[in-house]
N, C-alpha and C positions, 0 to 999 in steps of 0.2 A: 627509642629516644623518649617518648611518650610515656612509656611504661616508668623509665629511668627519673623525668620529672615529677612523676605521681609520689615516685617513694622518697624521693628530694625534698619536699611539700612541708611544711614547719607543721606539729600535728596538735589542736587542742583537745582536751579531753574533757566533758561537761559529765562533773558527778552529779547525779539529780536532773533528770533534764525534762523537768516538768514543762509547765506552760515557762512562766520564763526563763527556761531553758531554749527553749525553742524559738523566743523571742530572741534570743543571743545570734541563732544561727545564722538568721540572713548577713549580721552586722560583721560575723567574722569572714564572712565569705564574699561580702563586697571590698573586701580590702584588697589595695595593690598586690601582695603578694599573699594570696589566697588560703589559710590554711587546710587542710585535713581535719575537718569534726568529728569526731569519734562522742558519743553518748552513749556514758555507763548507764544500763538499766537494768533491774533484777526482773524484770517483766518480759520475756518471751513474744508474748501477743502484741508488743508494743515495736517491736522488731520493722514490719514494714512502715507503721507511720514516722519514724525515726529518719527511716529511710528516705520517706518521701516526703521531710522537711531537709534535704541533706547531708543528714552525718550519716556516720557510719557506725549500725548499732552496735554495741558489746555487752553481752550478758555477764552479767558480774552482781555479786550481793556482799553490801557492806556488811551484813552480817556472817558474811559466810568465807573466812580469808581466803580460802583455797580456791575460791572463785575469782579474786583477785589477782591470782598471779601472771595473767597475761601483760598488767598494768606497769610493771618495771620497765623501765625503761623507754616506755609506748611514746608518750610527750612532754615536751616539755614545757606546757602552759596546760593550767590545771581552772578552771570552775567548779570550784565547790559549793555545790547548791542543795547536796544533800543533807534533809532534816538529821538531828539525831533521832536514837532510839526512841521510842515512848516511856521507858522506863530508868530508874537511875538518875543517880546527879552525875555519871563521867559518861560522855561519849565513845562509846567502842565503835563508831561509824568512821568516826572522822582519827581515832587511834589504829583502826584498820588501814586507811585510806594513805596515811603517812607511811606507814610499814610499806605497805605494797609498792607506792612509789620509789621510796629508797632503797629495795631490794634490787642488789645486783642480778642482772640478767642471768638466765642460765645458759646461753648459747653459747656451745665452747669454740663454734667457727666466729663469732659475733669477738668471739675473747683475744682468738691469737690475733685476728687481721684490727684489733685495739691495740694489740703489745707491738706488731709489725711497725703501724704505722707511729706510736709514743718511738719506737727506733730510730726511725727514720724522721722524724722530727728533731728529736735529740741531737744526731750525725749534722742533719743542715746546718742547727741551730749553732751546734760545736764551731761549724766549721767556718763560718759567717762570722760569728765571734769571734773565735783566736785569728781571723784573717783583717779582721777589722783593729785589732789591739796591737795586729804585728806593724800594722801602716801609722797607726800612731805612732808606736814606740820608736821604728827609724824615723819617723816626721821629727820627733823630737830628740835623735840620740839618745833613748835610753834605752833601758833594756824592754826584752819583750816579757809580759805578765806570763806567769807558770799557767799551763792548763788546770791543773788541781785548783787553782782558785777560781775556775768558772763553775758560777752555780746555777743551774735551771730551775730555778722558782720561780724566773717571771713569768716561763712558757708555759707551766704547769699548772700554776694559779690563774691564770689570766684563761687556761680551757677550762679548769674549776669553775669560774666565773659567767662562762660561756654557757656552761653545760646544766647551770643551776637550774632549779624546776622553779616555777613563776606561779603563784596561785594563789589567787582571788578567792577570799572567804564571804558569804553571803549569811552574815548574822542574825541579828533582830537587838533591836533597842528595847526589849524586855530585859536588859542585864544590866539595867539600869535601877529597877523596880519602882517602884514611888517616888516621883521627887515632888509630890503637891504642888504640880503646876509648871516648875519651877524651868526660867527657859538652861538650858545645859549646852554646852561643846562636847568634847571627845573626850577633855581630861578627866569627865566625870567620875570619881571612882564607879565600877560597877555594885551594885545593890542587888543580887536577884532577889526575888520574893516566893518562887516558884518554882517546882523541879524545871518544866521546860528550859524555862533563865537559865539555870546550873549549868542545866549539859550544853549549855551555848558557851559561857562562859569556860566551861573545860575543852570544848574544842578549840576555842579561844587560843587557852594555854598553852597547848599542846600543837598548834601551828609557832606559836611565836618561839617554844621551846626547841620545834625543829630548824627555825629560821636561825638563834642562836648559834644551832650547831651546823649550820650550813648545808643542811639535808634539802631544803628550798627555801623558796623567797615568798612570803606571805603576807599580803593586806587585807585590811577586814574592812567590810562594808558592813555598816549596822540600818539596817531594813526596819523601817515601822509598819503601817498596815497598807498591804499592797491592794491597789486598784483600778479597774478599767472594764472596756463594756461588757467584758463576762467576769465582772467578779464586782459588781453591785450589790447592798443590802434589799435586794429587789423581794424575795421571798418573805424574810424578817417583815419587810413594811405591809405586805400582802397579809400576813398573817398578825399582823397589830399587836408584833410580841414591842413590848414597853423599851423606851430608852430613860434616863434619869433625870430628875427636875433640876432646872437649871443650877438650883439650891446646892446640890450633890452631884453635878455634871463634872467630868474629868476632859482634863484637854487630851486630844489624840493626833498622832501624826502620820501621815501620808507621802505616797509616791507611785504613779503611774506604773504600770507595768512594764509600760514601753518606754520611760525616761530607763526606769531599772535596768534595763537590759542594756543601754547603752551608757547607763552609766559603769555596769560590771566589765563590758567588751573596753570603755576605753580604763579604763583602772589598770588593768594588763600592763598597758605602757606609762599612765601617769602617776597613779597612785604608790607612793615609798615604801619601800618594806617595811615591817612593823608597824603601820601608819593604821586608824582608825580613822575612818570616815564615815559621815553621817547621810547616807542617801535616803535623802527628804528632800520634799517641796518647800515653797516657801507659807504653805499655809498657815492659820492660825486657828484651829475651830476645836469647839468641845464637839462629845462626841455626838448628843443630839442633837446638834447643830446640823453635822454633817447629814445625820440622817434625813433629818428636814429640808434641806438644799436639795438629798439626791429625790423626794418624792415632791416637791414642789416643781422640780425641772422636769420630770415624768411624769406628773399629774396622777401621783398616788397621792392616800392619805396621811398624813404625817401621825409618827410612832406616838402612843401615848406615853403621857409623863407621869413617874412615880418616885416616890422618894428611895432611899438607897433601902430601906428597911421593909418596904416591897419587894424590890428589886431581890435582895437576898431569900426572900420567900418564893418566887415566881420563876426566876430566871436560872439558866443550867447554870455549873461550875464554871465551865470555859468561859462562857460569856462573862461572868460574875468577877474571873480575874480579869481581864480587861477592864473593866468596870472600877478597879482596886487604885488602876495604875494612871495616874497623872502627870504630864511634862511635855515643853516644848522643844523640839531638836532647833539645834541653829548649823547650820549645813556650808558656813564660811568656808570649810576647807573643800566642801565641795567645787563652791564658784572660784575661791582664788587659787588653790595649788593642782586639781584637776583642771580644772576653767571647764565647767560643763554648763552650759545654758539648757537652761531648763526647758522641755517642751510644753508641760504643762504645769508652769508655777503654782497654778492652783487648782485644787477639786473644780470650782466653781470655770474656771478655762477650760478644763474639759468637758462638762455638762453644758457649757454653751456652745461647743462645736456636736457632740454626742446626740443632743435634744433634735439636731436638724437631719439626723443620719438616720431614719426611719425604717431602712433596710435593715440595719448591723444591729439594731436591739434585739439583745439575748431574751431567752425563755426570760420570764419576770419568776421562775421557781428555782436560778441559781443563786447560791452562797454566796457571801465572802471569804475568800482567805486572808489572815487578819496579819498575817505575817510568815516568814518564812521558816519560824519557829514551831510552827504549827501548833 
């Protein structure tokens, strides 16, 4: 009976199941009806800690199809948190990822006891109908409706509808590219500036083109620059690499790791097919602002200021495109059509809880990840 529950179990599937990926796990597994976490990783060595957050590891490389074909059929709710490639404007990660899930199973015992039971669905369904049409038609003296005019589209549409695959895209608000400053919604057309932007923007396409065709059900969460107490500019300020004079300063947008994760786990159930949302905080800061908040709450030195034509001299490429790109997200459809309350509305809400938590500060020589765009 136990064994029978287990394989009963609604099963999610997190492509990418980085950090917050793993931030997902607890939130799907404290639900009422508990699912099955399965986490695609092309990593091997990652196999026990996967484990010992939970899911249930699967070796699989988006690069690599034929490694994917365990994935048909496996769940039906999908986390797609996997970056694209490094290279290219189309994403072959997330072109992989669609193929594999809409690929018909290959189990020919999986195939007949499918056909069996479409039978015997059929037969009830036949038979409850013309039994319910016959009690009408004497109820009213006329005649009874011909079988040949019974159509089963509603039964078959309505497991079509049942059986769709549900999944959550984890973007990045780089597909926007410059808007100098400018505060933006969802309708924004997209702008990228940069291969990264591209192949976001293609995987983009290539979900909503399968959502069209009914292959799954796809919403896109667009990510700005993700943060929490292991993914601080703590190294950067240690190392006095320069941020831009207020002169040339660009606004940037944020979001918790840990709001992120519960914003992606409840998306599954609120978030509309085809819908674009903005998972962002309510903050408003340029970006050496931010920096100055996170070293003045730390009691580092705060980043030196230069102008952009410094900056272009001194600073890597990566950082430099950041640097390029200006705009404020406005996250309305977050609060009103989600209804997500924010844990931590602002940078500044978290650095006032974070500054008193003197155990859980990270080495001061970790990165930030700037987004999920990588």
């Amino acid at each position: 009976m136990i064994a029978t529950r287990k394989l009963r179990r609604a099963r999610v599937l997190i492509a990418g199941c980085g950090d917050v990926g793993l931030r997902c796990v607890p939130l799907l597994v404290r639900r009422a009806a508990a699912p099955r976490v399965i986490a695609l990783s092309s990593q091997p060595a990652r196999a026990a800690e996967l484990r010992a957050a939970g899911t249930t590891p699967l070796i699989g490389n988006l690069d690599e199809r034929r490694s994917l074909r365990r994935l048909a059929g496996l769940a039906s709710t999908v986390l797609h948190l996997a970056p694209p490639q490094k290279t290219g404007d189309d994403d072959s990660r997330t072109r992989a990822l669609i193929a594999a899930l809409s690929a018909p199973r290959r189990s020919v015992a999986r195939e007949a006891t499918s056909a069996v039971a479409r039978q015997r669905a059929w037969r009830g369904w036949f038979r409850a109908t013309f039994k319910s049409s016959m009690a009408a038609a004497i109820k009213m003296h006329a005649k009874p409706i011909k079988s040949a005019s019974i159509v089963p589209d509603r039964v078959w549409g309505a497991a079509a509808r049942r059986a769709r695959i549900r999944l959550i895209y984890a973007s990045t608000s780089g597909v926007y590219g410059d808007c100098g400053g400018a505060r933006i919604d969802e309708t924004r057309p997209v702008r990228p500036d940069n291969a990264r932007a591209k192949r976001r923007v293609s995987a983009e396409t290539q979900l909503r083109a399968a959502t069209r065709r009914g292959v799954l059900s796809a919403s896109i969460m667009r990510i700005p620059g993700i943060y929490a107490g292991n993914r601080l500019p703590l190294a950067r300020l240690q190392k006095g690499t320069p941020a831009l004079a207020p002169a040339d300063d660009v606004y940037t947008n944020h979001i918790h790791a840990d709001d992120l994760a519960a914003i992606l786990v409840l998306a599954i159930r609120r978030a509309r097919p085809q819908r674009v949302v903005h998972a962002s905080d309510d903050s408003d800061l340029r970006m050496g602002d931010y920096f100055d908040l996170v070293a003045d709450k730390l009691g580092l030195p705060r980043a030196p200021r230069v102008s952009r034509e410094q900056a272009e001299a001194q600073l890597e490429p990566m950082m430099l495109s950041f640097m390029r790109e200006s705009r404020r997200l406005q996250n309305t459809r977050l609060r009103d059509e989600m209804r997500y309350a924010l844990r931590y509305p602002s940078i500044d809400d978290f650095l006032r809880d974070f500054s008193r938590k003197e155990d859980v500060r990270p080495d001061v020589t970790s990165e930030p990840v700037a987004s999920p765009a990588g």
